[in-house]
N, C-alpha and C positions, 0 to 999 in steps of 0.2 A: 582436484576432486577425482575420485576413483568410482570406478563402474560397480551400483550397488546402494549409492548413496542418494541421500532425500533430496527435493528442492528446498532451495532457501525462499520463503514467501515475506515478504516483505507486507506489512500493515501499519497504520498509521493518519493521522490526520491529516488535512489538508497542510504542507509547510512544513512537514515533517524531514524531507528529505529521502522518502522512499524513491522517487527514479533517480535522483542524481548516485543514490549511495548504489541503486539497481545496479545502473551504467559502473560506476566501479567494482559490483564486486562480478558483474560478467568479465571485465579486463582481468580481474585479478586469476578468476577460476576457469574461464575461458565456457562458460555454460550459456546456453542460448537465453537470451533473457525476456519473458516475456511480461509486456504491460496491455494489463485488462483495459485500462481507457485506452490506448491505443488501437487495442483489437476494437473495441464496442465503436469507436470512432472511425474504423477503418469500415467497420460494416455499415452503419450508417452515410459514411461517406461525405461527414459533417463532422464537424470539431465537438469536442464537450459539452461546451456553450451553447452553441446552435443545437445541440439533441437536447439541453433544458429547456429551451425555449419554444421548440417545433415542433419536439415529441413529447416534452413533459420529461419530469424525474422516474415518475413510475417507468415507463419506455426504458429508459438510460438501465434503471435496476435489472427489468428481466432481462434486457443485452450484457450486464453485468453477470446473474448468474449463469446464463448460458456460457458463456466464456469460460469460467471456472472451471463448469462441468466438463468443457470441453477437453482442458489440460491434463494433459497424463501424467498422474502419478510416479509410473515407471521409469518417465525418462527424466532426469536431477535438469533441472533446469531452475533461473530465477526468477521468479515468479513478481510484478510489481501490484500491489491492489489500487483502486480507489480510496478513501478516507472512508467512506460508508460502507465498505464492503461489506462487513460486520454486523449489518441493521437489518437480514437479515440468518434466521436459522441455518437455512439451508446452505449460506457461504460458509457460517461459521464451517460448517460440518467438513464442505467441498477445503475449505485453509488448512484446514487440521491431517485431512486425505494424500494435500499436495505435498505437505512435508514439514521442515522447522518452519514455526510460524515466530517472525521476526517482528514484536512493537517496537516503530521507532518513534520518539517520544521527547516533547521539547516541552520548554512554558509554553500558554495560553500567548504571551506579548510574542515571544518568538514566532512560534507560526503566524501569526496574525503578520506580523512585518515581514516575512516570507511570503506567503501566502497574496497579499496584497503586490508581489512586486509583479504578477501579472494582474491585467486589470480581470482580467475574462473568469474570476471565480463564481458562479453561480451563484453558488449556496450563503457569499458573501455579500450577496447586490443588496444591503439591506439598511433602513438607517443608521442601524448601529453595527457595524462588522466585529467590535469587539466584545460586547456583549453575545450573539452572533454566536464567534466561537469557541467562546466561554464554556453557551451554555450546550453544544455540537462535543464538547469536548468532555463534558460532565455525562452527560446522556451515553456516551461512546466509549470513556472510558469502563465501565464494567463488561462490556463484550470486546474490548481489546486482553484484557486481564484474561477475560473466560478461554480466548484462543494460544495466546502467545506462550510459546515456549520458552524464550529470551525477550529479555527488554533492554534497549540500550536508550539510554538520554542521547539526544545530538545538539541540545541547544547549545553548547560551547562548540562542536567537535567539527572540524571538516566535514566532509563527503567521503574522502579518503580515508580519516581516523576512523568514521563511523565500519566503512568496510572492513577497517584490519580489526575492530572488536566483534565482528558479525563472525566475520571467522576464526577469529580467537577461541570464540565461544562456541562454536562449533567444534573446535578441535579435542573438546572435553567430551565431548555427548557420543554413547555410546553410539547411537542411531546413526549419524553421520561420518 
């Protein structure tokens, strides 16, 4: 990457493969990578899990937007979201600010057997996990559509493939 260019923001459902492809495409482009649950966990000082349960979701959201707001547009960095980022207005807006907005984008069954291979998902503690994020992903999907500039599928793709098509697709766009 060259001095001038956008961040890469990463969006996507829970299982999608937004930090593992994160973590690749910092190796690849060498750009500082930054993930929102990480920051909002970091400030809390508690894991994910433990801020759904001891602060509530709503909590978890506004440490979500604040985070955003925080990140500077000016410096190209990669950017990782939460699955909700998108739910609501005022992220879409701060995603669109940060730079190319990246959906990454599998089946409904994929994430769900992703997504489950930690036990700790929240949003999933529920009798049905599959219905769950069926219906997480029906709701979600029209504000993934309304941000993204690129979509790439990952339900077949590495971690790896997924990053050399994020920047493939980059390599066309005037903006980056």
């Amino acid at each position: 990457m060259t001095p001038g260019q956008q961040s890469i923001v990463l969006i996507g459902m829970m299982g999608a493969g937004k930090s593992s492809v994160g973590r690749c495409l910092q190796r690849k482009t060498g750009l500082v990578c930054f993930d929102t649950d990480e920051i909002v966990s970091a400030r809390f000082g508690v894991s994910i899990p433990d801020i759904f349960s001891k602060f509530g979701e709503e909590a978890f959201r506004q440490a979500e937007t604040a985070a955003l707001a925080e990140l500077d547009p000016v410096v190209p960095a990669i950017v990782v979201t939460g699955g909700g980022v998108v739910l609501r207005e005022e992220n879409r807006q701060h995603l669109k600010r940060l730079g190319v907005v990246v959906w990454l984008e599998a089946e409904a069954s994929t994430l769900l057997e992703r997504a489950s291979r930690r036990g700790n998902r929240p949003l999933l503690q529920t009798e049905d996990p599959s219905r769950t994020i069926s219906e997480m992903l029906q709701n979600r999907r029209p504000l993934y559509t309304e941000v993204a500039d690129v979509r790439v599928n990952t339900t077949n793709c590495s971690h790896e493939e997924v990053a050399d098509t994020v920047l493939a697709s980059m390599n066309g766009r005037s903006s980056i």
